[in-house]
N, CA, C and O atoms as a DFTB+ gen file, in Angstrom:
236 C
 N C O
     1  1     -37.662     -43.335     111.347
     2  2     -38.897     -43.916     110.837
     3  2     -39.749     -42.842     110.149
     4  3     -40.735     -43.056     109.444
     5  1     -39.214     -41.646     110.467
     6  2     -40.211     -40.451     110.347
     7  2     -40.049     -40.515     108.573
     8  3     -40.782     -40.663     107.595
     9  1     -38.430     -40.276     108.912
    10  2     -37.778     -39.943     107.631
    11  2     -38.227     -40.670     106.127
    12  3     -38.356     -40.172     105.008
    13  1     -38.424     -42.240     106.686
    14  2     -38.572     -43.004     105.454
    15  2     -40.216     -42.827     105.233
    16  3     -40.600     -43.143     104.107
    17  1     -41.254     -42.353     106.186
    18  2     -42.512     -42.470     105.720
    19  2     -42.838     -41.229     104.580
    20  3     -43.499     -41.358     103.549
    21  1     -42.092     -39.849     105.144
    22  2     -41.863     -39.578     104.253
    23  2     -41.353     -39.455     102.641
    24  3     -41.854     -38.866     101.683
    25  1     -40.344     -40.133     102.754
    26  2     -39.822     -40.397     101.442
    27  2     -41.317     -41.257     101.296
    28  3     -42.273     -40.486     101.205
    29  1     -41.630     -42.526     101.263
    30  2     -42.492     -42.884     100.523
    31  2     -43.646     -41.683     100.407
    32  3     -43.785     -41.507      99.196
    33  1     -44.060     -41.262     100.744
    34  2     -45.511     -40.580     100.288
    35  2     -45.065     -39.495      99.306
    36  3     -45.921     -38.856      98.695
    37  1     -43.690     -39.247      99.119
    38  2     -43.295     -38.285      97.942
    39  2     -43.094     -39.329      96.752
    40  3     -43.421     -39.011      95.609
    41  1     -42.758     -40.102      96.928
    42  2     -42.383     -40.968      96.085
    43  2     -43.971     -41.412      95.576
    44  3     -44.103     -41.685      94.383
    45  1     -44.591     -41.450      96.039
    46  2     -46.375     -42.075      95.917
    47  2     -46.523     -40.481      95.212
    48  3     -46.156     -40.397      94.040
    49  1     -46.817     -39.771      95.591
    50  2     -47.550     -38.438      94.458
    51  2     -46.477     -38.011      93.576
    52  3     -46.837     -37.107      92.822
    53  1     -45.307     -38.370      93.440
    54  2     -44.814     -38.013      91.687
    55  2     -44.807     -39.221      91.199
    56  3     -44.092     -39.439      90.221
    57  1     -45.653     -40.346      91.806
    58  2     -45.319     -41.558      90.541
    59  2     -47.406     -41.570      90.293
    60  3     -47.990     -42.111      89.355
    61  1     -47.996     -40.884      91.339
    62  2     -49.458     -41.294      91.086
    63  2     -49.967     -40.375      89.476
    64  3     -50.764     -40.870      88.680
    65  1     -49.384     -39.167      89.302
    66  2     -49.537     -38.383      87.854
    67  2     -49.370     -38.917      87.074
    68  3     -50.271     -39.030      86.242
    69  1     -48.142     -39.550      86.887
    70  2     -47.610     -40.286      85.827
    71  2     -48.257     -41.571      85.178
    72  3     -47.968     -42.018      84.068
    73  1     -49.610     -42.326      86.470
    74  2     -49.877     -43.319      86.044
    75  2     -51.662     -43.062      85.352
    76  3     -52.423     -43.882      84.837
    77  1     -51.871     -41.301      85.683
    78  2     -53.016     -41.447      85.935
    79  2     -53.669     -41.475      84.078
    80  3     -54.866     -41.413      83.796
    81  1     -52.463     -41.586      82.988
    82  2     -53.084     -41.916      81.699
    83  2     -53.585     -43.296      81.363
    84  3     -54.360     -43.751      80.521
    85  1     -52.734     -43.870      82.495
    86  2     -52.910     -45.728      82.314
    87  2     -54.938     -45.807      82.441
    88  3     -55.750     -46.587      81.942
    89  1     -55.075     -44.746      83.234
    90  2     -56.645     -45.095      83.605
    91  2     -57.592     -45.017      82.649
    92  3     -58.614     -45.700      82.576
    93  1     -57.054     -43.758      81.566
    94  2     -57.838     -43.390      80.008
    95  2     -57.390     -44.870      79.511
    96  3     -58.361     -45.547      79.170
    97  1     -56.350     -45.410      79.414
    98  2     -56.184     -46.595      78.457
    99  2     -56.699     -48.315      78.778
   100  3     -56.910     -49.359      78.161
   101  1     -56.717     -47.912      79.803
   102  2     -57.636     -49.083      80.215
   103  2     -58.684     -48.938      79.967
   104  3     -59.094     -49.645      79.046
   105  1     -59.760     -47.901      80.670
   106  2     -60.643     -47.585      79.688
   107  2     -61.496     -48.021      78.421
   108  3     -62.465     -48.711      78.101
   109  1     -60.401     -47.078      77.842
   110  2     -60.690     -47.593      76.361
   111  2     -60.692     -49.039      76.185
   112  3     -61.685     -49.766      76.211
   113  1     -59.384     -49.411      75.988
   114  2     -59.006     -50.958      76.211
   115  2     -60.703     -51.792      76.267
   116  3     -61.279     -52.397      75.363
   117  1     -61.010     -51.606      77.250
   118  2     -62.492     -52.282      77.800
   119  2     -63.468     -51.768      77.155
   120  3     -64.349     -52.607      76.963
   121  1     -63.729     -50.633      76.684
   122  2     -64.998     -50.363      75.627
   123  2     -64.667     -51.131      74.567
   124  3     -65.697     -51.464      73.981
   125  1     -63.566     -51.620      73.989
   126  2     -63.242     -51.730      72.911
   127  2     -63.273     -53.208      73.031
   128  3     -64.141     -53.521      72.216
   129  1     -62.959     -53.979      73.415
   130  2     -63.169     -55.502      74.041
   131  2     -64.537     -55.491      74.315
   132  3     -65.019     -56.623      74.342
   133  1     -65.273     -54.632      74.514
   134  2     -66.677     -54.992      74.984
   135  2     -67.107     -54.930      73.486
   136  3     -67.395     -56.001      72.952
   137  1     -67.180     -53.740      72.729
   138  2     -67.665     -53.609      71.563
   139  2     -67.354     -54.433      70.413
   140  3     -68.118     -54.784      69.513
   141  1     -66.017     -54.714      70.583
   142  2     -66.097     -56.309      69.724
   143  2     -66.879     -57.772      70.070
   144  3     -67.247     -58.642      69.280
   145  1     -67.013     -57.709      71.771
   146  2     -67.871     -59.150      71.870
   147  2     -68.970     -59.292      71.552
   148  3     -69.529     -60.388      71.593
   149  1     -69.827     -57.631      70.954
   150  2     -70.804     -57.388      71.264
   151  2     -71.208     -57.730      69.579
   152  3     -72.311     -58.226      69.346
   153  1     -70.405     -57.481      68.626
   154  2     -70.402     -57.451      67.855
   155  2     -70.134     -59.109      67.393
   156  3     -70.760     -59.527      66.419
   157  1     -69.463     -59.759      67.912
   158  2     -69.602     -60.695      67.793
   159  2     -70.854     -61.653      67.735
   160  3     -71.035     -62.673      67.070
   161  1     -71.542     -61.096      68.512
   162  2     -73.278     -61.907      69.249
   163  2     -73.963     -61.210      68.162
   164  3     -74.818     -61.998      67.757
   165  1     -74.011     -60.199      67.533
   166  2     -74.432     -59.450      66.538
   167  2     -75.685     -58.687      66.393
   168  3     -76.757     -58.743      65.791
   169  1     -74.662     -57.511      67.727
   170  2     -75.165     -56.265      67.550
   171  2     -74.242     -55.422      67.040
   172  3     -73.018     -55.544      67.016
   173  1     -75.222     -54.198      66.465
   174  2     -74.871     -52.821      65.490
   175  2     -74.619     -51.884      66.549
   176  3     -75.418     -51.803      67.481
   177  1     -73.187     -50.891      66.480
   178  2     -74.076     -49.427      66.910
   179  2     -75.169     -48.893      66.336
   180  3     -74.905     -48.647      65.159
   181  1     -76.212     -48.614      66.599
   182  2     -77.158     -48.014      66.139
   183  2     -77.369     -47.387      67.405
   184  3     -76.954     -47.648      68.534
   185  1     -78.646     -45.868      66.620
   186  2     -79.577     -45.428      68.002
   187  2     -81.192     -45.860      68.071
   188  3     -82.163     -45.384      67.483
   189  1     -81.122     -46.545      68.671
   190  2     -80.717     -47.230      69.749
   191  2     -79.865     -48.849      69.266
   192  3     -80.093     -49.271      68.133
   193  1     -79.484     -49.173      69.640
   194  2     -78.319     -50.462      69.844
   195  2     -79.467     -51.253      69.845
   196  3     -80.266     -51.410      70.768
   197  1     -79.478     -51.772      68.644
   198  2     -80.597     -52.990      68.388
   199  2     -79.596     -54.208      67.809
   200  3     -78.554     -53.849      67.260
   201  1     -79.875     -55.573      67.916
   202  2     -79.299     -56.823      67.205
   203  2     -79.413     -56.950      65.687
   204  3     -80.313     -56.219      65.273
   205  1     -79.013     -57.397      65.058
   206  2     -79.290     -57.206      63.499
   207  2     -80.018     -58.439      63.348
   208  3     -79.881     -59.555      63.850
   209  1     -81.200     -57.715      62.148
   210  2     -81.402     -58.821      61.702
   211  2     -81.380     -60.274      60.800
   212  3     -80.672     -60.098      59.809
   213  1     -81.795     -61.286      60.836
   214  2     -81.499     -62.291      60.192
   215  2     -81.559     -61.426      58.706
   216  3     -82.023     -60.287      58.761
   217  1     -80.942     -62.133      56.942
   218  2     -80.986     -62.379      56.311
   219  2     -82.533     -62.419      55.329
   220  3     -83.071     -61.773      54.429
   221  1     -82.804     -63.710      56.242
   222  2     -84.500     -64.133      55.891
   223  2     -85.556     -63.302      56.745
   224  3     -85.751     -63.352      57.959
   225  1     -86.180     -62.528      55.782
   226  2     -87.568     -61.902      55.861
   227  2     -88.396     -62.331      55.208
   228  3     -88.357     -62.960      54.151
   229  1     -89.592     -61.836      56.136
   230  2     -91.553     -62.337      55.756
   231  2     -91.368     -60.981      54.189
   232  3     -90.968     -59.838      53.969
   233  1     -91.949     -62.097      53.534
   234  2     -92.072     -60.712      52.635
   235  2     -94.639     -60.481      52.095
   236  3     -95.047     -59.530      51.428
């Protein structure tokens, strides 16, 4: 029993490195899904992140 707990926990830290780029790409993934919905509702990056405005202005 000893034997196999071992094997797993080696098996767990050379596969945990390997996954730890998945975490940058998810990440991103989700800024990027956010920044399109956001854009959708219609906001700009700007500084500061303001909504755009309508077309029609007071003149």
């Amino acid at each position: 029993m000893k034997f196999r707990k071992i094997i797993s926990l080696v098996t767990l830290l050379t596969v945990l490195p390997a996954l730890s780029g998945c975490w940058y790409l998810l990440a991103g993934g989700a800024g990027a899904y956010g920044g399109y919905k956001m854009k959708e509702k219609g906001y700009t990056l700007q500084n500061p992140i303001t909504k755009e405005k309508s077309s029609q202005t007071s003149k």
